[in-house]
DOVEXMAR-894480 format. One line per field, with one value per residue (C-alpha): residue number from 0; residue in one letter; x, y, z. Coordinates in Angstrom, 3 decimals, m for minus. Layout:
% residues N
num = [NUM ...]
residu = [A ...]
u = [X ...]
v = [Y ...]
w = [Z ...]
***
This chain:
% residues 67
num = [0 1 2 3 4 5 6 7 8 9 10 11 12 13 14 15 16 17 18 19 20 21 22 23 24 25 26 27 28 29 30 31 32 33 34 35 36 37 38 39 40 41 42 43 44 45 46 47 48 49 50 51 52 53 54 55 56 57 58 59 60 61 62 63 64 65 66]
residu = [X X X X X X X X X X X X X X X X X X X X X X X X X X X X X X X X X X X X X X X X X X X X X X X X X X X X X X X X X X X X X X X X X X X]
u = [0.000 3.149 4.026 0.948 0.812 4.143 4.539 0.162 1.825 4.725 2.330 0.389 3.781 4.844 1.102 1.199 4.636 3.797 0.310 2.210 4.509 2.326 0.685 4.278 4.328 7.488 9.478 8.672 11.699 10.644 7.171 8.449 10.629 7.515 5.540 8.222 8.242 4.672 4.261 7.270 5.293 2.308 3.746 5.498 1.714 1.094 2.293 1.402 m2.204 m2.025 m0.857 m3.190 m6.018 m5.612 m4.043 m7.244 m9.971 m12.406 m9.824 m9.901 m12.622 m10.346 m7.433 m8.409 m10.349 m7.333 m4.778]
v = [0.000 2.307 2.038 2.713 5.525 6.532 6.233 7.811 10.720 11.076 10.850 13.679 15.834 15.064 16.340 19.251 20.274 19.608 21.828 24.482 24.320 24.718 27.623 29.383 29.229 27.134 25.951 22.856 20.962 21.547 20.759 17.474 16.382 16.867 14.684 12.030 12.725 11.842 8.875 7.266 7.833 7.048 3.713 3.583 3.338 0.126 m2.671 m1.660 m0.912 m4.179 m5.821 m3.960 m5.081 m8.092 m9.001 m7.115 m6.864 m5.206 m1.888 m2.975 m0.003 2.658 1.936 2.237 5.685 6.976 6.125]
w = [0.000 0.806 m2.506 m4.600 m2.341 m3.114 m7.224 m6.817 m5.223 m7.700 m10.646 m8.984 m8.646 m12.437 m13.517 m11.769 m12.719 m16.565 m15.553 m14.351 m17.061 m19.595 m17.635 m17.665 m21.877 m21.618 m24.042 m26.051 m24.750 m20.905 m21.855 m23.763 m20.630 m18.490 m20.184 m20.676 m16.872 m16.235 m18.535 m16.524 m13.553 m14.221 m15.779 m11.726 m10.427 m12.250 m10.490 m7.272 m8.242 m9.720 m6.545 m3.930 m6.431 m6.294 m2.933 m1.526 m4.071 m2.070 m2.636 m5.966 m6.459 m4.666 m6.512 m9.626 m8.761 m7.184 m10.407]
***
């Protein structure tokens, strides 16, 4: 559960740094590395999910609302 919680909590970081980002007009290169940033993150959130659904699939429900 730590680590869902972890990689859910970088994901969250990586989307609001591409957010602001893009907010702050930057340049196309920053803006690329963000998003390279968040798809490797949001990749990160996979197994755990995986593994708190299905080690405890009542939270199965949670999880996936929370990725």
């Amino acid at each position: 559960m730590t680590a869902l919680a972890s990689a859910l909590a970088t994901h969250r970081r990586a989307r609001f740094v591409r957010e602001e980002l893009r907010l702050a007009d930057a340049d196309q290169t920053r803006l690329d590395a963000a998003r390279t940033e968040l798809h490797a993150t949001r990749a990160a959130t996979e197994t755990p999910r995986v593994l708190v659904a299905v080690l405890v699939p009542a939270l199965a429900p949670a999880v996936d609302a929370a990725a």
